[in-house]
C-alpha positions in Angstrom: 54.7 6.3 35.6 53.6 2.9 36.7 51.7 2.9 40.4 53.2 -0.2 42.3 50.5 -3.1 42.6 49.7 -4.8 45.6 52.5 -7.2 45.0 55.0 -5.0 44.9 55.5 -4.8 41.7 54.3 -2.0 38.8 51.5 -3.7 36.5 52.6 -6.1 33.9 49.3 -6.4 32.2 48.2 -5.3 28.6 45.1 -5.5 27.8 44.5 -5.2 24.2 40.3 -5.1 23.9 38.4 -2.5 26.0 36.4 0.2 24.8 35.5 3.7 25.7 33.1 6.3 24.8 33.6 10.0 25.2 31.7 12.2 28.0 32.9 14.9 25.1 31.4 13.3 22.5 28.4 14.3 21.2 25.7 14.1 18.2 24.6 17.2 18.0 24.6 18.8 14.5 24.6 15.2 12.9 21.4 14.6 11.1 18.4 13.3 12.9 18.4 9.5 13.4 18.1 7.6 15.9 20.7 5.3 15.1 23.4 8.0 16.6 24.5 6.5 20.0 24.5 8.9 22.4 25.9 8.7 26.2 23.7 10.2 29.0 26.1 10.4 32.4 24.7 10.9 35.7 26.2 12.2 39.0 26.4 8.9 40.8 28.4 7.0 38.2 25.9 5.8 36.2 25.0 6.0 32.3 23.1 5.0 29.2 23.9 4.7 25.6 20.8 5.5 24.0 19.8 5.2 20.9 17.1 7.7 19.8 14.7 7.4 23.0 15.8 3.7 23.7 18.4 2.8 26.1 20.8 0.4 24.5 22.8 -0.2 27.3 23.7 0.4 31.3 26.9 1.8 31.4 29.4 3.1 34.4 31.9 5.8 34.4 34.7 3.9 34.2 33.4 4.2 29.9 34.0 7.6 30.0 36.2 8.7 33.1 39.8 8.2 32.5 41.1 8.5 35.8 38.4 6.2 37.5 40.0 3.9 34.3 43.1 3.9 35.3 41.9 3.2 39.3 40.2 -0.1 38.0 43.6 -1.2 35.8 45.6 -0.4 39.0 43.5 -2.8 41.0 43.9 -5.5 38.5 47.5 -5.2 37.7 47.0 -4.1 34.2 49.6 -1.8 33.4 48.8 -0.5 29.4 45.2 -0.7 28.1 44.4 -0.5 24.6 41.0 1.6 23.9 38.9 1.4 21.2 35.3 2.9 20.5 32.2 1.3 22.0 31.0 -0.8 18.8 27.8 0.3 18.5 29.6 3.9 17.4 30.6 1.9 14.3 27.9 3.9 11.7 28.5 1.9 8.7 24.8 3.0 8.0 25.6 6.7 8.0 25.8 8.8 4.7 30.0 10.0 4.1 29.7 13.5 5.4 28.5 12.5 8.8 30.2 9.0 8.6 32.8 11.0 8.3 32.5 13.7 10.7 31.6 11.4 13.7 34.5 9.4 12.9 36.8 12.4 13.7 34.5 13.3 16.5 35.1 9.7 18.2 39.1 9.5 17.0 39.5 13.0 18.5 37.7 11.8 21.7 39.9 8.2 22.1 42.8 10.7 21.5 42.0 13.0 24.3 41.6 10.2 26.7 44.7 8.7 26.0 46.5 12.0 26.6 45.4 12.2 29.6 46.4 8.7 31.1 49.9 9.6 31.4 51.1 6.2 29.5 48.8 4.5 31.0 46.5 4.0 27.8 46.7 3.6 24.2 43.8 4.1 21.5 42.6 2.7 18.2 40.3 4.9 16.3 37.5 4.1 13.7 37.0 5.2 10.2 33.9 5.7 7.9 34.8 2.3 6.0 32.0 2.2 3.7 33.6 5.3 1.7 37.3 3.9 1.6 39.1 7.3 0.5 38.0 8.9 3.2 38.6 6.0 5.7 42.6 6.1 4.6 42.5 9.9 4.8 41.1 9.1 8.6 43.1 6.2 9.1 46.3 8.5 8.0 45.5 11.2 10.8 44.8 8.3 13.2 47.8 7.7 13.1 50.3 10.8 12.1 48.3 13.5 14.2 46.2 11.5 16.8 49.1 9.7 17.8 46.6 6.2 17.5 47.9 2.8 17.2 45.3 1.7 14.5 41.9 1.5 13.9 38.5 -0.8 15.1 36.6 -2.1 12.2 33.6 -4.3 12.1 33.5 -7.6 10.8 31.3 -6.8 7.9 31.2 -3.3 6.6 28.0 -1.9 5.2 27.2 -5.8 3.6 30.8 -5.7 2.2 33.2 -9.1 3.6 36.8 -7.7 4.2 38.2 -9.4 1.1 35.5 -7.1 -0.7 38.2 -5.5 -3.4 36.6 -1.7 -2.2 37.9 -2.4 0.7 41.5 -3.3 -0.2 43.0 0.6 -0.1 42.2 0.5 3.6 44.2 -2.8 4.5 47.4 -1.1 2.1 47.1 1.8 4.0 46.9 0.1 7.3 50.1 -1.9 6.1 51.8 1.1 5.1 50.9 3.1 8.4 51.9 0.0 10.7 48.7 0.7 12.1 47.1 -2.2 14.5 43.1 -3.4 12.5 41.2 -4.9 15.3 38.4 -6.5 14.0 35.7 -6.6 16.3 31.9 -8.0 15.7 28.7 -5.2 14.9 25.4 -5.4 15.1 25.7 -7.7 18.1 26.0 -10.7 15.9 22.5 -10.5 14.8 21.6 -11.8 11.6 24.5 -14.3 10.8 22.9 -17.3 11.8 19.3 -18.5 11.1 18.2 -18.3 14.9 18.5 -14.4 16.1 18.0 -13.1 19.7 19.7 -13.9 22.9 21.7 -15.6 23.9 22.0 -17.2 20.4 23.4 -13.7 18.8 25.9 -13.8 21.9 27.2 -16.8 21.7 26.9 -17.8 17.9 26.4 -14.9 16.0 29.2 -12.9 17.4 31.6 -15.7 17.2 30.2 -17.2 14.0 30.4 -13.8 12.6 34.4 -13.5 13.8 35.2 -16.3 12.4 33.8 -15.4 8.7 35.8 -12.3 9.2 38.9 -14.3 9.7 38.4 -16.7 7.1 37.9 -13.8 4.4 41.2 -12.4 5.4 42.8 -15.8 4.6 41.3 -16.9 1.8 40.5 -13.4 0.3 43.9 -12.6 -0.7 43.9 -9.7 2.1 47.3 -11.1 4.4 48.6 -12.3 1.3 48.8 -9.1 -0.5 49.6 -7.2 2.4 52.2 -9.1 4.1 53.3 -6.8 7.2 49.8 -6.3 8.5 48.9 -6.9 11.6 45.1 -7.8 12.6 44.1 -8.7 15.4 40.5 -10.6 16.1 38.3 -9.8 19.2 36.7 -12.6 21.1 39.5 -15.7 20.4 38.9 -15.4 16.7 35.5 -16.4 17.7 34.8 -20.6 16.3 37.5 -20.2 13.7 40.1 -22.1 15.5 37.7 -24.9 16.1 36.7 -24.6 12.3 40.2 -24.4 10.7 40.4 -27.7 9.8 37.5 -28.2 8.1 38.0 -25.1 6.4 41.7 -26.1 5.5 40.4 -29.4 4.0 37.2 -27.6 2.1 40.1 -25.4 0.7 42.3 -27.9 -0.5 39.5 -30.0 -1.9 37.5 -27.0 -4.0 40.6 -25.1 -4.8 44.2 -25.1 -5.8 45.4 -23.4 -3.2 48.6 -24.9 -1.0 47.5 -26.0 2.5 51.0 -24.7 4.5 50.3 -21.1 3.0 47.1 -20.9 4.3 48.4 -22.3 7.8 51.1 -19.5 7.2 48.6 -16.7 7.0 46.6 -18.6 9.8 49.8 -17.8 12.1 49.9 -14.1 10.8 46.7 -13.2 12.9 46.4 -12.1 16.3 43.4 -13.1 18.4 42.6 -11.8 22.1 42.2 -14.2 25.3 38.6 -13.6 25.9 36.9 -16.9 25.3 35.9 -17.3 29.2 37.2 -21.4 29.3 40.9 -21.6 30.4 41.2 -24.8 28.2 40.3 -23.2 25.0 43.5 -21.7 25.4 45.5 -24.7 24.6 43.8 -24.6 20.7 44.6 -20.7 20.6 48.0 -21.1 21.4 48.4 -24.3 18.6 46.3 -22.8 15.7 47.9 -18.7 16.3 50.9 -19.3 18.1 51.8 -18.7 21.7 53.3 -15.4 20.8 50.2 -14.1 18.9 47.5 -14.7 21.7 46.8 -11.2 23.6 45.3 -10.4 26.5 41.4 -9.1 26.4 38.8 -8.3 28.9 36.1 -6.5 27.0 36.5 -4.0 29.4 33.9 -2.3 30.9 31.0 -4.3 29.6 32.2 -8.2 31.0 32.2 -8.2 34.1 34.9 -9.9 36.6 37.1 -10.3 33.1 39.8 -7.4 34.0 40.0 -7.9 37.8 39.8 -12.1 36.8 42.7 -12.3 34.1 45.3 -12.9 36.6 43.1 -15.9 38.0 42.2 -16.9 34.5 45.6 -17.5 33.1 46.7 -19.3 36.1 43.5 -21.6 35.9 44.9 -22.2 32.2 48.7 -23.4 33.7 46.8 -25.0 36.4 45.3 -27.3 33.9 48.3 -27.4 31.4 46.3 -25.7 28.6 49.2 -22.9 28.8 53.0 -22.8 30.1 54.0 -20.6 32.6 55.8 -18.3 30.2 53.2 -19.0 27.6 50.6 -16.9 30.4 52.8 -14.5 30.8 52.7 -13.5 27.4 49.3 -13.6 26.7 49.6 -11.6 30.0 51.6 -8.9 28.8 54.6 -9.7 27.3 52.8 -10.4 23.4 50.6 -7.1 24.0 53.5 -5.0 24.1 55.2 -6.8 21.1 51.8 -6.2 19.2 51.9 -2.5 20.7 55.5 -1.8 19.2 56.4 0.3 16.2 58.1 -0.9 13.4 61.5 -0.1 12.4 60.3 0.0 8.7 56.9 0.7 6.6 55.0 -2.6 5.6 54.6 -2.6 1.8 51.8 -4.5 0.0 52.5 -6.1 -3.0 
């Protein structure tokens, strides 16, 4: 049951990119690396991820404590949040058995927080990608015992692009299952482009990174093949709107390929808000479509993004970047239609 905002009304908001890692979770019994992440809590609300004796980041409870969550969503007027794991618990590096056995671990946790929101939360899992028969046997109790809408993946898995033809099994089953593939950048964005540390793995790597991500899905074969699958990009899609047109020429020029199908596929991906300029809205909404732009905050590591959505979208009709019921989609109304469950099974062909 919805709690009714200070407006007077129950929260509208969905809010499709936020993560969460488990108090429960733990690395103990995994083998001895430090590349585990593991969360250290304190009494006052504080936390660490660590990995091995370094602290990777400051976190607050709000990571791993539901109902202070849910106190935080209230405020903003976010009525469904969609949880994922923290990115960094993405081990792509991992051998299968423990790849595999942290994956439960972490699905297991998402599903345990979600239970406990009373509605007020919904959860993607992760899967050991790397080894794809066991990532569909995940992905498969993601969704049938979990009760999970999808699945997180990074944007490159263990050196493999998602068009990588190993990969392929995971994107039928996903289309299949009807299971939501957020794609969300690992690693930070380090290494994609020729200049690394900060803030040039924040703003280009990540985004760069997105972007190639994207552009494999289109041009790979991936959307075509599987034609009810729905995947959804973290961070705007990162610079791939702003590159599509160079990318749609460079395809017409070195290939045979039609221009309008790739535009079609193009329109087949969803891609969250979180691109922290009101106007860069406007080229979301053109190159995705209006109805395929979802609210995301990045919640609890960007600060002022939940509590600031409301004032964000209004800055974007304010300007004229978005309409007024163009906002209140990417507000809540396309979340939810993202969120839904399909009547029948997607098929690959």
């Amino acid at each position: 049951m919805h709690p009714v905002h200070e407006n007077g009304a129950a929260p509208t908001g969905v809010d499709i990119h936020a993560h969460h890692f488990g108090a429960d979770l733990a690395a103990a019994g995994l083998p001895d690396d430090p590349r585990w992440p593991r969360l250290v809590t304190h009494g006052d609300g504080a936390g660490q991820i660590m990995l091995g004796d370094r602290v990777f980041r400051q976190v607050h409870a709000p990571l791993w404590d539901t109902a202070q969550r849910i106190a935080e969503l209230d405020a903003a007027g976010i009525g469904v949040q969609l949880i994922s794991p923290t990115p960094v618990m993405l081990a792509y590096w991992a051998d299968a058995e423990p790849a595999d056995a942290y994956a439960r671990a972490t699905n297991d946790s998402v599903a345990s927080a979600v239970g406990e929101s009373g509605g007020r939360l919904a959860g993607l899992g992760t899967v050991p990608l790397p080894y794809v028969d066991r990532a569909v046997a995940e992905l498969r109790r993601c969704v049938a015992d979990l009760g999970l809408v999808g699945v997180q993946i990074g944007s490159r898995i263990a050196g493999m692009e998602l068009d990588d033809p190993v990969l392929r099994p995971f994107f039928r089953a996903a289309d299949e299952l009807d299971a939501v593939v957020f794609v969300h950048p690992t690693d930070g964005g380090g290494g994609v482009i020729r200049r690394g540390g900060q803030p040039y793995d924040f703003g280009l790597g990540m985004t760069t990174d997105t972007a190639i991500a994207a552009s494999a899905l289109v041009f790979g074969g991936v959307l075509r093949e599987c034609v009810d699958l729905r995947v959804v990009l973290a961070h705007g899609c990162g610079t791939f709107a702003w590159a599509w047109p160079r990318l749609r020429l460079g395809a017409g020029i070195f290939t045979d390929a039609a221009p309008d199908e790739h535009d079609d596929l193009v329109g087949r991906l969803w891609v969250d808000s979180l691109v922290f300029d009101p106007e860069h809205l406007r080229l979301l909404t053109e190159r995705f479509g209006a109805g395929h732009v979802v609210l995301g905050t990045d919640y609890p590591f960007v600060a002022g993004q939940l509590d600031g959505a409301r004032r964000f979208l209004a800055s974007a009709v304010d300007r004229g970047a978005l309409t007024g019921t163009q906002a209140a989609g990417v507000l809540g109304g396309n979340g939810r239609e993202l969120l839904r469950t399909r009547t029948r099974q997607g098929a690959c062909r």
